[in-house]
PAZAPA-4460 file (N, C-alpha, C; in steps of 0.05 Angstrom, whole numbers, plus 32768, in hexadecimal, padded with zeros to 4 digits):
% residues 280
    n_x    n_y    n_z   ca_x   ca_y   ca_z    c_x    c_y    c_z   seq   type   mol
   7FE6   83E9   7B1C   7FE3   83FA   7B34   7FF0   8415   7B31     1      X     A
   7FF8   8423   7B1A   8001   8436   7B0F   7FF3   844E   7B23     2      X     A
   8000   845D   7B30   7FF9   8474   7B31   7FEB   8478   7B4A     3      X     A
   7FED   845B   7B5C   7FDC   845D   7B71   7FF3   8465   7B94     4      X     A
   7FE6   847F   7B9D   8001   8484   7BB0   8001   846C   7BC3     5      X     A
   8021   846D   7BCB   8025   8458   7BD6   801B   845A   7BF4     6      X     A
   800D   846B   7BFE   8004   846B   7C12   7FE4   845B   7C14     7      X     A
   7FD1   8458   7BF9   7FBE   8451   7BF8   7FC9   8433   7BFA     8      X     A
   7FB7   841E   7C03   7FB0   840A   7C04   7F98   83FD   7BF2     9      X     A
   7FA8   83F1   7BE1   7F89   83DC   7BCC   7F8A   83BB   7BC8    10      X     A
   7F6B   83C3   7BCB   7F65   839D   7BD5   7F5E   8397   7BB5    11      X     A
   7F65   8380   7BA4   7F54   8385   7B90   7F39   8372   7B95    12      X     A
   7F23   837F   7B87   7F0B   8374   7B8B   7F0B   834F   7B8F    13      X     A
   7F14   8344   7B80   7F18   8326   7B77   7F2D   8316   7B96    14      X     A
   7F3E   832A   7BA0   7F44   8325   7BB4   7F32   8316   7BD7    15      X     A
   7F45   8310   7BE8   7F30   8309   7C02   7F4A   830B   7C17    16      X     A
   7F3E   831E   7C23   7F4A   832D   7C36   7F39   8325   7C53    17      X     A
   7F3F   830C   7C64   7F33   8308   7C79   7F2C   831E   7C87    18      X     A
   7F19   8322   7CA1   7F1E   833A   7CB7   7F35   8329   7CC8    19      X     A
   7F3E   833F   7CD8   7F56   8335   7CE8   7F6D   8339   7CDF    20      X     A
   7F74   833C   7CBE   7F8C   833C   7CB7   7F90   835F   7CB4    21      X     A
   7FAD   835E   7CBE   7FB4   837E   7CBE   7FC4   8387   7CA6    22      X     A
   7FC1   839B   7CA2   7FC9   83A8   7C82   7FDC   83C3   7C90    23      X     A
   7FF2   83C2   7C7E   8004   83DD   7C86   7FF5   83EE   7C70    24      X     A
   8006   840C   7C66   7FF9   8413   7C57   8008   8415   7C3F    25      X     A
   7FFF   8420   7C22   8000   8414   7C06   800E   83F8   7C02    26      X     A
   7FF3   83E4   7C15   7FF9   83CC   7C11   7FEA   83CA   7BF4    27      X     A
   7FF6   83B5   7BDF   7FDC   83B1   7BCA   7FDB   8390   7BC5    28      X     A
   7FC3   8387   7BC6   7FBB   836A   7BC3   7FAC   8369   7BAB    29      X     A
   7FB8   834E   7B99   7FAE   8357   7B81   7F9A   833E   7B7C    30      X     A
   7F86   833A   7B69   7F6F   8324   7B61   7F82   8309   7B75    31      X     A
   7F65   82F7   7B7B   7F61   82E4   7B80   7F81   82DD   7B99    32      X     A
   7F83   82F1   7BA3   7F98   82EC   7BBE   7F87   82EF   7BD5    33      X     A
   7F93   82DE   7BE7   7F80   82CF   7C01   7F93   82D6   7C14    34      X     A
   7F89   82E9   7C26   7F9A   82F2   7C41   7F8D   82E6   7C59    35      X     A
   7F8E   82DA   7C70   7F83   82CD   7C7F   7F82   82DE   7CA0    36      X     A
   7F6C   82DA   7CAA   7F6E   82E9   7CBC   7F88   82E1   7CD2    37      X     A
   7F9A   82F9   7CDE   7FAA   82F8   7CF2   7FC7   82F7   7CDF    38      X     A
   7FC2   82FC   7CBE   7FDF   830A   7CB0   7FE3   8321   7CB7    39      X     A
   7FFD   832E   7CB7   800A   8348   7CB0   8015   834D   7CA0    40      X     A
   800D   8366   7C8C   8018   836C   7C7A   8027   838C   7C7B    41      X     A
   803C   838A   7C7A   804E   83A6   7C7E   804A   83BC   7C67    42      X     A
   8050   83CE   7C71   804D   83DF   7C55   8058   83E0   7C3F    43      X     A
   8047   83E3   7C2D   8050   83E2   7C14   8059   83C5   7C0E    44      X     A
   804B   83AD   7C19   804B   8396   7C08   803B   8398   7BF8    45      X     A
   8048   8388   7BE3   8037   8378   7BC0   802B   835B   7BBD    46      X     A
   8019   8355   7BC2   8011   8341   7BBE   8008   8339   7BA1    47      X     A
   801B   832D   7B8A   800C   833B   7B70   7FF2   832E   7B66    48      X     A
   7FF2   830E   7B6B   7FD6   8309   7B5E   7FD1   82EA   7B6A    49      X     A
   7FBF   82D8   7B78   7FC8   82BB   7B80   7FD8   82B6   7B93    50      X     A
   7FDD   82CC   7BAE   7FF1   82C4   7BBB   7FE0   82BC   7BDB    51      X     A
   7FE4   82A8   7BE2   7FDB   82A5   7BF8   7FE6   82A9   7C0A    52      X     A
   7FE3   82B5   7C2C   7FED   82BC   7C3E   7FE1   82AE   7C54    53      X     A
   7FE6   82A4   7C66   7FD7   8292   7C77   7FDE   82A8   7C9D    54      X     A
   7FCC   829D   7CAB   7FCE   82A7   7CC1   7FE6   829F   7CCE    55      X     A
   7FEB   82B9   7CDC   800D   82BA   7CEA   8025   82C1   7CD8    56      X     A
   8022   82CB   7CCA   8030   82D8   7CB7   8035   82EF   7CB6    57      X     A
   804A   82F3   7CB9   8054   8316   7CBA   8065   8312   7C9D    58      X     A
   8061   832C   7C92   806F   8336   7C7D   807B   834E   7C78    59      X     A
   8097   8353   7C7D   80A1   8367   7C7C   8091   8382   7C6E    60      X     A
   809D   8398   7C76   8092   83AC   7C5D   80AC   83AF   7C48    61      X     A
   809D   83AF   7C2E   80A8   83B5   7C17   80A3   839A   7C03    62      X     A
   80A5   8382   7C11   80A2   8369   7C06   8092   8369   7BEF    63      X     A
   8096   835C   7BD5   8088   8354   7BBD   8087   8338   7BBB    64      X     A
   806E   8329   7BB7   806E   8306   7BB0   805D   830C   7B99    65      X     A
   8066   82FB   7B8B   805D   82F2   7B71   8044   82DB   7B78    66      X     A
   8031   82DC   7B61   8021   82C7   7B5A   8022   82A6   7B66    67      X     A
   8014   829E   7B75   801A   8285   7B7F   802D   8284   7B98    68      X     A
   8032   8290   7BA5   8044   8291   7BB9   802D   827C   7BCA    69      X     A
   8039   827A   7BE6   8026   826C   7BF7   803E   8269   7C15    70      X     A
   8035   8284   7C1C   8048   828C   7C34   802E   8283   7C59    71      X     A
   804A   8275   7C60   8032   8271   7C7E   802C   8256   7C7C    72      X     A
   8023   823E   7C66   801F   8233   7C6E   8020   821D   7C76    73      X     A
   8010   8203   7C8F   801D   81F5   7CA7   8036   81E9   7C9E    74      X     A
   8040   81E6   7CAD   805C   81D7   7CB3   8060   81BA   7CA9    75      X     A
   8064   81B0   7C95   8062   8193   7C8C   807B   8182   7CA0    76      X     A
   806D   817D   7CB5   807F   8176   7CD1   8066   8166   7CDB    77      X     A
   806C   814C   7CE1   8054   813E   7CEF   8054   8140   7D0E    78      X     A
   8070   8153   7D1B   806C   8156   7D39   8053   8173   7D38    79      X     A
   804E   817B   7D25   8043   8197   7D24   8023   818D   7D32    80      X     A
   8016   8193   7D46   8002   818E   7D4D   7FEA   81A9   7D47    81      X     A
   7FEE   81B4   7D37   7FD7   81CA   7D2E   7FD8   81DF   7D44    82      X     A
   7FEA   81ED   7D4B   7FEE   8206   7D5D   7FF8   8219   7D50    83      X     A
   7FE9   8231   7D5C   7FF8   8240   7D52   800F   824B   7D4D    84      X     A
   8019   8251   7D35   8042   8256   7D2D   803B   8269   7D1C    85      X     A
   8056   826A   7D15   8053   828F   7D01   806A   828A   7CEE    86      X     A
   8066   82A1   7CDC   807C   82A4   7CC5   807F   82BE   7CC7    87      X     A
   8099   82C3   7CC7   80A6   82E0   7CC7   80B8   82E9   7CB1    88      X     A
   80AE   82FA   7C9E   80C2   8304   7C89   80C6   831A   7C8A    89      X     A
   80E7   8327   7C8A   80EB   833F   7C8E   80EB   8355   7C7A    90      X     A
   80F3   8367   7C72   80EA   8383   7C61   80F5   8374   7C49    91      X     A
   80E5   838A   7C34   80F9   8382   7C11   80FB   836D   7C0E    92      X     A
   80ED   835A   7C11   80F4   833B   7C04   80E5   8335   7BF0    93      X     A
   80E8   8330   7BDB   80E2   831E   7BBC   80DD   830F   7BBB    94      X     A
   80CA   8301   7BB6   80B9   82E9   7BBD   80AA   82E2   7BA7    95      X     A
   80B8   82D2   7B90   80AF   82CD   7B6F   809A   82AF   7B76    96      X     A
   8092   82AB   7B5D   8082   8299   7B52   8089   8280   7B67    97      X     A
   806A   826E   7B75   806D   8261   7B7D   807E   8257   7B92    98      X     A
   8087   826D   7BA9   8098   8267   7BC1   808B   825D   7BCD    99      X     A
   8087   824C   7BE8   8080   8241   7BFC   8096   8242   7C11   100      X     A
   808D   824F   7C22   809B   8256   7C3D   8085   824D   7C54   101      X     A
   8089   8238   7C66   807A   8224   7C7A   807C   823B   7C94   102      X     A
   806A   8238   7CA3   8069   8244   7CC1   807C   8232   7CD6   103      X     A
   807C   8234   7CF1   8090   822B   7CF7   807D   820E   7D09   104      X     A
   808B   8202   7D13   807D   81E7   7D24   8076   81EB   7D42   105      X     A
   8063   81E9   7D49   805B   81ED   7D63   8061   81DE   7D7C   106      X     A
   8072   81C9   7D70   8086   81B9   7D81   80A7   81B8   7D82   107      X     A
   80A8   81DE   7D77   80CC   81D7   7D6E   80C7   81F8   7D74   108      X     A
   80D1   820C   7D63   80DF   822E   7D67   80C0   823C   7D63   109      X     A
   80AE   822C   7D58   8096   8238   7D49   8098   824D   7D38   110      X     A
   80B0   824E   7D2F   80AF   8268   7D1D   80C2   8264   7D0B   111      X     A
   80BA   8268   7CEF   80D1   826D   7CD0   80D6   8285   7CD5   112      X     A
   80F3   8285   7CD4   80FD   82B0   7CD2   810A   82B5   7CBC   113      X     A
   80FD   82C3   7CA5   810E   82CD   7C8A   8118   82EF   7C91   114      X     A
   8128   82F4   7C87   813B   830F   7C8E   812F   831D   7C76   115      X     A
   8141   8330   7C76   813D   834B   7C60   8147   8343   7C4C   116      X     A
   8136   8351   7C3B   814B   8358   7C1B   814E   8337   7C0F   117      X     A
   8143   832B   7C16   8140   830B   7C06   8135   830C   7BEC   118      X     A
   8144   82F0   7BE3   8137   82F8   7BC1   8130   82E0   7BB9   119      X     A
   8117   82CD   7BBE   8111   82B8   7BBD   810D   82B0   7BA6   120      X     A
   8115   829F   7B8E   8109   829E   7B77   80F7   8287   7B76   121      X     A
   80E9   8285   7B58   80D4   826E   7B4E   80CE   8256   7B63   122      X     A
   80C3   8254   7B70   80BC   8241   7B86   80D0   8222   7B90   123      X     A
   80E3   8242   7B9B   80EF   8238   7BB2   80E3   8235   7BCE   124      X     A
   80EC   822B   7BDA   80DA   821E   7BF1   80EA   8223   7C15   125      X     A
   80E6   822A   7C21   80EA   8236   7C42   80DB   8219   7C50   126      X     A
   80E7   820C   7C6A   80CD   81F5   7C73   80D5   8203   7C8C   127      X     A
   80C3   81F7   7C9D   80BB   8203   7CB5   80D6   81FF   7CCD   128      X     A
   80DC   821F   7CD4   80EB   8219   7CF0   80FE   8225   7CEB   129      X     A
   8104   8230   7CD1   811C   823A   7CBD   8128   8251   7CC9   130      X     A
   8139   8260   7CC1   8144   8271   7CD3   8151   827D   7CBF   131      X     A
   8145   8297   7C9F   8157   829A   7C95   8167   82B2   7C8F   132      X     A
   817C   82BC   7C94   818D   82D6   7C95   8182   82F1   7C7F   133      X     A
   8190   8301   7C83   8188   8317   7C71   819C   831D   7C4F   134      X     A
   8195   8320   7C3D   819A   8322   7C24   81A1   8301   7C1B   135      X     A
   8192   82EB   7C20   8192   82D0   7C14   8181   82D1   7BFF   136      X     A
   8191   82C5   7BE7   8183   82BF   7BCA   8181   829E   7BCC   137      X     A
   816A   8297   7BC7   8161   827D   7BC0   815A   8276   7BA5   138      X     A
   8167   826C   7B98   8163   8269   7B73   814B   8254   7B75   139      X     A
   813E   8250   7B5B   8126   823D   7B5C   8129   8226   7B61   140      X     A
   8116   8228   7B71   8116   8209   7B72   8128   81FE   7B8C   141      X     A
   8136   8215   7B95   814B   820E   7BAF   8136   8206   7BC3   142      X     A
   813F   81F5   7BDA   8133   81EA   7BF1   8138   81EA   7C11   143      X     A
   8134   81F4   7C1F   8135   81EF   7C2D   812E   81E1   7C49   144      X     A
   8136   81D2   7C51   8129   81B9   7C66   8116   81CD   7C7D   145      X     A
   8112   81BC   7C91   810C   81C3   7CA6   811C   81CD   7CBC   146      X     A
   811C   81DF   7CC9   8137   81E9   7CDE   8155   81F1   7CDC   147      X     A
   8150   81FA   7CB5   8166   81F9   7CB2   8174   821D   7CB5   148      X     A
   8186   8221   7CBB   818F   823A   7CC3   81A5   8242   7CB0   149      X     A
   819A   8256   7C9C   81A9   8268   7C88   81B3   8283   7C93   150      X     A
   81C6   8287   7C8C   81DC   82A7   7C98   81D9   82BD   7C7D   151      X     A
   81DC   82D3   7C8A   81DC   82EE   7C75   81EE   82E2   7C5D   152      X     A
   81E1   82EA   7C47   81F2   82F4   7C27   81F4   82D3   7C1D   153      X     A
   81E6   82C4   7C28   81EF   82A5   7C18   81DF   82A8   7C03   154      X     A
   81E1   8299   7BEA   81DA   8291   7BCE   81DA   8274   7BCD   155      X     A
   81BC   826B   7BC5   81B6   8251   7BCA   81AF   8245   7BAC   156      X     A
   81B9   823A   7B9F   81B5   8234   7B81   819B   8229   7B7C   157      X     A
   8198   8226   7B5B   817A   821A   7B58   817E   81FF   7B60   158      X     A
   8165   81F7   7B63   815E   81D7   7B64   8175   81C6   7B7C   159      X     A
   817C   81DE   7B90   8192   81CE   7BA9   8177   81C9   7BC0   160      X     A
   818A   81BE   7BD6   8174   81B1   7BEC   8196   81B2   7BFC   161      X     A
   817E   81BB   7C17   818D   81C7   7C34   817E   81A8   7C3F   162      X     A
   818F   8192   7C4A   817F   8186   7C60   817E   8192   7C79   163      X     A
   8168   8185   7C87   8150   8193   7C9D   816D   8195   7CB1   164      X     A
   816A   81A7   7CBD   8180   81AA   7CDD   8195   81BC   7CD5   165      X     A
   81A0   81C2   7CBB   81BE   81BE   7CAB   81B7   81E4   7CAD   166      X     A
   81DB   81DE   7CAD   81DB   8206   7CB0   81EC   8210   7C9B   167      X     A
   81E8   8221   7C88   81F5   8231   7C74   8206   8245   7C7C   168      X     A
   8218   8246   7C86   8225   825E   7C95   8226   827F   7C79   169      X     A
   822B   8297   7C86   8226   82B1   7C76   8235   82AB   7C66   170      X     A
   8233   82C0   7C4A   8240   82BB   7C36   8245   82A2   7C2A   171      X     A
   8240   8288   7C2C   8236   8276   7C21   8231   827B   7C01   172      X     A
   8240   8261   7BF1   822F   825E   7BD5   8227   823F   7BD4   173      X     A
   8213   8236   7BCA   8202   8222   7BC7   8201   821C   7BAF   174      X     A
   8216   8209   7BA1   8212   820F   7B80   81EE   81FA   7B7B   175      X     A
   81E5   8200   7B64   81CE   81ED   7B59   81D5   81DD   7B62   176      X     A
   81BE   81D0   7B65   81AD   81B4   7B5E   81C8   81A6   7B81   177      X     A
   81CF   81AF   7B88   81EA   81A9   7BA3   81CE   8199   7BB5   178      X     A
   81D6   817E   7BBF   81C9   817C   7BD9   81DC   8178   7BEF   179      X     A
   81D0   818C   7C05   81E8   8194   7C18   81DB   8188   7C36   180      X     A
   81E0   8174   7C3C   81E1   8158   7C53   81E9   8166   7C6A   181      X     A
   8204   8174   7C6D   8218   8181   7C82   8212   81A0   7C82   182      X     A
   8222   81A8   7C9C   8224   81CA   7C99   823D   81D1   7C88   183      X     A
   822B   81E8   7C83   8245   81F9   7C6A   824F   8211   7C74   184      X     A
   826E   820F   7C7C   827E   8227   7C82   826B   8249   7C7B   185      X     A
   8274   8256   7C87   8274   8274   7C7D   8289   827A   7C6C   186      X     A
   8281   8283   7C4D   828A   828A   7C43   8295   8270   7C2D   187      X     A
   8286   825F   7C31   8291   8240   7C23   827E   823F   7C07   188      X     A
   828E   8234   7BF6   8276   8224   7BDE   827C   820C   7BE2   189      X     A
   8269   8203   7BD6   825C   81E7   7BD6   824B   81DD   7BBA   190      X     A
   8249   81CD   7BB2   8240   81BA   7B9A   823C   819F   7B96   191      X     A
   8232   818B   7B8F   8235   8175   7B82   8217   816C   7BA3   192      X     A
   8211   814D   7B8B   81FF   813E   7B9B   8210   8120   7BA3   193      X     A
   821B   8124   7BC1   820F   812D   7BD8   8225   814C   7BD9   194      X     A
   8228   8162   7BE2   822F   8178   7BE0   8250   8176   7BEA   195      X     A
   8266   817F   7BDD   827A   8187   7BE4   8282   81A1   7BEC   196      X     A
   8291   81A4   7C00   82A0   81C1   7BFF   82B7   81CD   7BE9   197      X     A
   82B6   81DA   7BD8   82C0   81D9   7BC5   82D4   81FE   7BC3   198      X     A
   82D8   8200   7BDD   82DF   8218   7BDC   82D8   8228   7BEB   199      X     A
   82E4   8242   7BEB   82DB   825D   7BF9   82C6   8270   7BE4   200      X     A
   82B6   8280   7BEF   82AB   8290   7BD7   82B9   82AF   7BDB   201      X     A
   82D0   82AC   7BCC   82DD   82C5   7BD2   82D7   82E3   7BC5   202      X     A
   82BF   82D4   7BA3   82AD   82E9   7BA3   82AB   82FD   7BAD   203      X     A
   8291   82EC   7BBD   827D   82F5   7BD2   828C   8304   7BE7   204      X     A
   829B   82F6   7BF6   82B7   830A   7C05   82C5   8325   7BFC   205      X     A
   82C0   8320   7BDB   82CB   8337   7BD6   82B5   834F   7BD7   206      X     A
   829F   834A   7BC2   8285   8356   7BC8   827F   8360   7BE7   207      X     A
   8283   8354   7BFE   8276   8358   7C12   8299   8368   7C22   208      X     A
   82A6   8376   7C15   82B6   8386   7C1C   82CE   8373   7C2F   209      X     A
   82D5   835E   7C2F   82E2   8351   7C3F   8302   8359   7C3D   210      X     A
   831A   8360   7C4E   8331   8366   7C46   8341   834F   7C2D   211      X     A
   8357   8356   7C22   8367   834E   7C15   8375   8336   7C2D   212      X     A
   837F   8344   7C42   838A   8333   7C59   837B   831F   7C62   213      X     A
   835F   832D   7C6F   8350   8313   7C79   834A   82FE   7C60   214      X     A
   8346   82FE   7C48   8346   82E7   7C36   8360   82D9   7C37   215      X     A
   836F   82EA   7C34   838C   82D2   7C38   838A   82CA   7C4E   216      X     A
   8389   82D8   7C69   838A   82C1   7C78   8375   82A0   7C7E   217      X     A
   8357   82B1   7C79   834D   8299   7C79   8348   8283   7C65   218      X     A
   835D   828A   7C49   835A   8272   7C36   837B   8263   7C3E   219      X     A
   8384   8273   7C53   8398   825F   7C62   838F   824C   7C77   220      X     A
   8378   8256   7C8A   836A   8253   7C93   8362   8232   7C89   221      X     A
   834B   823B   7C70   8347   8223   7C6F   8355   820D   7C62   222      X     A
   8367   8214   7C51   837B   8201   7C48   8381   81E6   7C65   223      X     A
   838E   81F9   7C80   8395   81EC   7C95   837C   81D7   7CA8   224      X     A
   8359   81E7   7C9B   834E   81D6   7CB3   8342   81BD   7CA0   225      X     A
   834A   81BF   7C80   8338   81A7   7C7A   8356   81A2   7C63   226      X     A
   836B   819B   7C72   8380   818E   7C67   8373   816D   7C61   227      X     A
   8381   8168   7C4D   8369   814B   7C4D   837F   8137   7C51   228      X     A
   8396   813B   7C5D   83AB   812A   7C6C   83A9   811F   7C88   229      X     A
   8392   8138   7C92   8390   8138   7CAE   8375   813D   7CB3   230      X     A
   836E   812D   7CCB   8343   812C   7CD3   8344   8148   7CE1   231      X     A
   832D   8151   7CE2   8322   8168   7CF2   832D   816B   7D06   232      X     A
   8327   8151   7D15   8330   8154   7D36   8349   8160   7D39   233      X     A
   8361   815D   7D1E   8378   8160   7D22   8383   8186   7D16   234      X     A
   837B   8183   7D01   837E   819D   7CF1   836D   81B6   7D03   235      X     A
   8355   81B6   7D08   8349   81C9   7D19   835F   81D0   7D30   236      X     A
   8365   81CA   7D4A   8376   81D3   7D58   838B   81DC   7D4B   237      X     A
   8395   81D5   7D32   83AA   81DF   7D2A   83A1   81F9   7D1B   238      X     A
   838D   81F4   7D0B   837F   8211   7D06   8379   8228   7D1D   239      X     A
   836D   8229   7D37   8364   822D   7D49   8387   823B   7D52   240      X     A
   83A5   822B   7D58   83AF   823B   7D62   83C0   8253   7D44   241      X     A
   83BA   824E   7D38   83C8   825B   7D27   83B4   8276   7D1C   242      X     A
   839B   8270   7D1A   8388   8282   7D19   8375   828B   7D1E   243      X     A
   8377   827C   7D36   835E   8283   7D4C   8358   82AA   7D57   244      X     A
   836A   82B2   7D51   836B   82D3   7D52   8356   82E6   7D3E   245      X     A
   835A   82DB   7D28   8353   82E8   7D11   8331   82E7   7D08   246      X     A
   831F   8302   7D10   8309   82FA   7D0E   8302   82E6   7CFE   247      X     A
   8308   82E9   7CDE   82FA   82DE   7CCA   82FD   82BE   7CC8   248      X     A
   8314   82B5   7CDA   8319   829C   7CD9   8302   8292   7CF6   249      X     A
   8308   82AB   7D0A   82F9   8292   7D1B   82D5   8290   7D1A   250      X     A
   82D6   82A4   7D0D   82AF   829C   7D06   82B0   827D   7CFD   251      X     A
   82C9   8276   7CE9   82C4   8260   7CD9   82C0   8247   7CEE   252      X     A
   82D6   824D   7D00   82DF   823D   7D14   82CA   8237   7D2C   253      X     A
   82B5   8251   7D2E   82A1   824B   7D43   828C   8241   7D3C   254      X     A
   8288   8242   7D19   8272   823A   7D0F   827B   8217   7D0D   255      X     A
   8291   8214   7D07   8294   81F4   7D04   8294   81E3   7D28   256      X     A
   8291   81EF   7D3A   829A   81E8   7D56   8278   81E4   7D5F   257      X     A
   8263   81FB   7D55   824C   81FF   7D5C   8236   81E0   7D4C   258      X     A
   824F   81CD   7D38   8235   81C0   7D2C   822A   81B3   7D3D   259      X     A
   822D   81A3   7D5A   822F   818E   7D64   8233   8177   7D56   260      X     A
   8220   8164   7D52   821A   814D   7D4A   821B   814D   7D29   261      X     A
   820F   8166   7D21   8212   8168   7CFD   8229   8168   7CEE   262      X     A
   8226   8157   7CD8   8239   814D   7CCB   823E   816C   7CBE   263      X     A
   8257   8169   7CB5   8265   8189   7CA4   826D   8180   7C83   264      X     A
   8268   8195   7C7C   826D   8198   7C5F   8290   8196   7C56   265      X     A
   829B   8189   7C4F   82B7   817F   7C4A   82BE   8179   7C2E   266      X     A
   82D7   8188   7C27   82E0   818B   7C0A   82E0   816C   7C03   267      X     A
   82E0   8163   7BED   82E2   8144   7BE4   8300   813E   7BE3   268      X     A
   8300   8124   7BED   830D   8110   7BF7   832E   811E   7BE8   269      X     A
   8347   8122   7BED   8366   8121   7BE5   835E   8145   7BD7   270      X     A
   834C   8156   7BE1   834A   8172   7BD2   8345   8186   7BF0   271      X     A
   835A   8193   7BF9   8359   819A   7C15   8355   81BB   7C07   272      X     A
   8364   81CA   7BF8   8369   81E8   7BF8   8355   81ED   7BDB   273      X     A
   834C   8206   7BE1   8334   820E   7BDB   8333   820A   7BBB   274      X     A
   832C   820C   7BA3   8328   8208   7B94   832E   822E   7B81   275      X     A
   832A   8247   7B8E   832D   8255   7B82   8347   8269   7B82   276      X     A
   8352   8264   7B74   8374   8268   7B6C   8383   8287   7B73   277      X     A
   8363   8290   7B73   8368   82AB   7B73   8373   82BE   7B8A   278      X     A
   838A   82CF   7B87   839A   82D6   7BA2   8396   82F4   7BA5   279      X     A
   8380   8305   7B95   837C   831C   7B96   8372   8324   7BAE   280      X     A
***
């Protein structure tokens, strides 16, 4: 597509462009891609070759999907009674070989929400009802359930699985192949099958500009709420009066209060303080 301004729009011949479906402009759709009537395509999406788009589908502008994608479609949910739901992806998202991202269920939110700046790789998978933040990387083959709710800047390893309901709080790491049953702190890693908390990602913290102070306090933080001498019920209030002040602790603290009924992601058994040594 060398040389073609980005204001033009090109269908390629081999392509099938329903009527009904709306085109921003220097959208380009390439051989044998199937747009369905009642998609949106923002400007300056790439569709490169094989990608299917199903009705109710919004696509950010800027977005690129690779070959085989298959965005939109129904909800593999047997409460789903064939109504109409939608899929929503926001600007700049990356969308490689073989993704599947589900619409939402017409008996639940009816709508999947992907954010900006996502970077989906080799057919990883979104299910219907999903809810997912802005700058989330999904490595191949990563999964996600049904209804499950991801936060800005998480990193989801290859070949992991989110069960359906379960929430990844922001800044999140998801190591491989991890199956993650419970919710995962903001700012937590996690690994192993069934998934442990295995730490803070103080990386990522650092990357995402976080103070020197606020990391010390909240790897004091969590040292105190998942002491493995003492149950939740007990350590939380004691976390709560000691650092209930301090933004970065109490996101942690409102996200663990907000699971209801969902089980939480918890360091393994006699291993309470975080795993990364590091005091910079």
């Amino acid at each position: 597509m060398d040389g073609i301004a980005s204001t033009e729009t090109v269908i390629h011949p081999l392509a099938l462009v329903e009527p009904g479906a709306q085109l921003g402009t220097g959208v380009v759709i390439g051989p044998f891609c199937h747009v369905e009537s009642g998609a949106r395509l923002g400007d300056r999406v790439e569709l490169t070759s094989r990608v299917t788009v199903h009705s109710g589908v919004t696509l950010g502008e800027g977005c690129k999907v690779a070959p085989t994608a298959v965005l939109g479609g129904p909800p593999q949910n047997t409460k789903h009674k064939g109504g109409p739901t939608t899929l929503v992806v926001g600007r700049n998202c990356t969308i490689r070989e073989g993704v599947t991202m589900n619409r939402g269920t017409d008996t639940s939110r009816g709508e999947t929400t992907v954010g900006e700046n996502g970077n989906f790789l080799a057919f990883s998978h979104i299910a219907h009802d999903c809810i997912v933040g802005d700058n989330v990387t999904m490595a191949n083959v990563a999964t996600l359930g049904g209804h499950v709710e991801v936060g800005n800047n998480v990193i989801i390893g290859g070949l992991a699985a989110v069960h359906q309901f379960g929430r990844i709080g922001h800044h999140a790491f998801v190591g491989g192949c991890a199956a993650v049953a419970g919710d995962v702190i903001p700012f937590g890693i996690v690994a192993g099958n069934h998934a442990n908390l295995r730490g803070l990602n103080i990386i990522g913290m650092k990357r995402s500009g976080v103070s020197r102070e606020d990391i010390h306090a909240l790897r004091r933080a969590y040292r105190m709420i998942f002491d493995p001498a003492k149950p939740l019920s007990e350590s939380l209030p004691e976390a709560e009066k000691q650092f209930g002040q301090t933004p970065i602790v109490r996101d942690i603290l409102d996200f663990i209060h907000a699971r209801g009924k969902r089980p939480l992601t918890v360091p393994p058994l006699r291993e309470g303080a975080d795993s990364d040594d590091d005091d910079d």
